[in-house]
Steps between C-alpha positions, in 0.01 A plus 500: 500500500342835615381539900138493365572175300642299771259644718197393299726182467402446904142653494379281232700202539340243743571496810481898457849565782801395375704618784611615868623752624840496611572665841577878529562504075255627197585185314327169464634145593337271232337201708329223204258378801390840565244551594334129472694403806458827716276478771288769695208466729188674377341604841837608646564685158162649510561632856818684454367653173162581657687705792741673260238602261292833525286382180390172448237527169300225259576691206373476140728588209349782318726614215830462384695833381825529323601822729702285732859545647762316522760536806408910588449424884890318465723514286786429627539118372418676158861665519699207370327598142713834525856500280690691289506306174347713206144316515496481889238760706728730666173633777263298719202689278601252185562243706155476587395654167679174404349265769130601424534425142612170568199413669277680255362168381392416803506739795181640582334741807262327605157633672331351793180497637424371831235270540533422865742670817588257692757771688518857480265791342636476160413692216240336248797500237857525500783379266831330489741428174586158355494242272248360274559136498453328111175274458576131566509267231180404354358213738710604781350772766649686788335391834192686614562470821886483634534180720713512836742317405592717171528819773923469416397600181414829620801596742716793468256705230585871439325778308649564195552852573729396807633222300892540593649360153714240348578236787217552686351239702196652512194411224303753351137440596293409202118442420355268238254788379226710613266289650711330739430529882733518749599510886753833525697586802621861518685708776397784628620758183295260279773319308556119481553364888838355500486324871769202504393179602644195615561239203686165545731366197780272507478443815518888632222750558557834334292822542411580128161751439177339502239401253297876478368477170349175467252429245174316647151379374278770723432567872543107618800405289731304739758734570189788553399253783832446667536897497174526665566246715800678615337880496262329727743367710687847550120662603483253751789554656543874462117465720 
């Protein structure tokens, strides 16, 4: 199975993570009860994020593009793919030649506009590259609004551009279509926040990145409110 296969394999299987990452190694442990029996607390969550962050934006999808990229900012992990057999790419420029046609199907760049800052003086628009998630079934339809508890789902997301390969723990983020709102954290060069946070499984709390591209119903989905909760929080105290 390609890396795009299994990898849609996660993204549109449900629960979407199928896996942890193992300490100090680009590889991931499978774990069947992850994430349904991770735990993370929303407000504590929210506060770590909400100090890491430079941008914190209600966003709107506006279009989805096919000029995306597929592991340019690293491509390290994408070095296994190099060999000498006849048929294998002998350069890191068809490797990810390679790569990005593999996700042709479904890799997108997709454009944002912000509908609310929470945090920072973001631009009106910006952009990030991913995956365009398959419709649903017919009768079956992706939540409008993410609920706390479903926040696992959204741990350890990467964009697909710094995707690092096959054995990756990471999850390429992914929309439903344009349309969809979400609540985006982003660091201070304006790429996908990736802040660790605590998260308890099996009995022992990890540090794996938190939930920064989280798809909500508008300005008071749940996990909007915790983060404002929290933003408000950090005024307060920085008074």
């Amino acid at each position: 199975m390609t890396p795009r296969a299994l990898a849609l394999a996660a993204l549109l299987a449900a629960p979407v993570a199928v896996c942890v990452a193992a300490p100090a190694a680009l590889a991931c442990v499978p774990a069947p009860s992850w994430p349904a029996k991770a735990r993370l607390s929303p407000p504590k969550v929210a506060r770590t994020m909400v100090a890491a962050a430079t941008y914190i934006d209600l966003v709107r999808v506006e279009a989805l593009t096919p000029d995306f990229e597929v592991g340019t900012r690293n491509p390290e992990g994408w070095s296994i793919w190099l060999g000498d057999e006849p048929d294998a790419p002998k350069t890191m420029d068809e490797v990810l030649k390679i790569a990005r046609e593999d996700w042709a199907d479904n890799g997108v760049r997709i454009h944002y506009r912000v509908v609310e800052r929470l945090k920072g003086a973001s631009a009106d628009t910006f952009t990030l590259d991913g995956v365009r998630l398959t419709p649903p079934p017919p009768g079956v339809a992706y939540p409008a609004d993410m609920p706390l508890r479903d926040l696992t789902n959204h741990l350890d997301q990467q964009d697909l551009a710094a995707w690092p390969g096959p054995g990756a723990c990471e999850t390429p983020l992914f929309v439903t279509g344009e349309g969809m709102t979400l609540l985006v954290f982003r660091d201070a060069a304006g790429r996908l926040l990736r802040a660790p946070v605590e998260v308890k499984f099996m009995g022992r709390a990890s540090q794996i990145p938190g939930p920064a591209h989280v798809r909500v119903s508008g300005p008071d989905g749940a996990w909007v409110k915790v983060v404002r909760a929290a933003l408000a929080l950090a005024q307060a105290q920085a008074r």
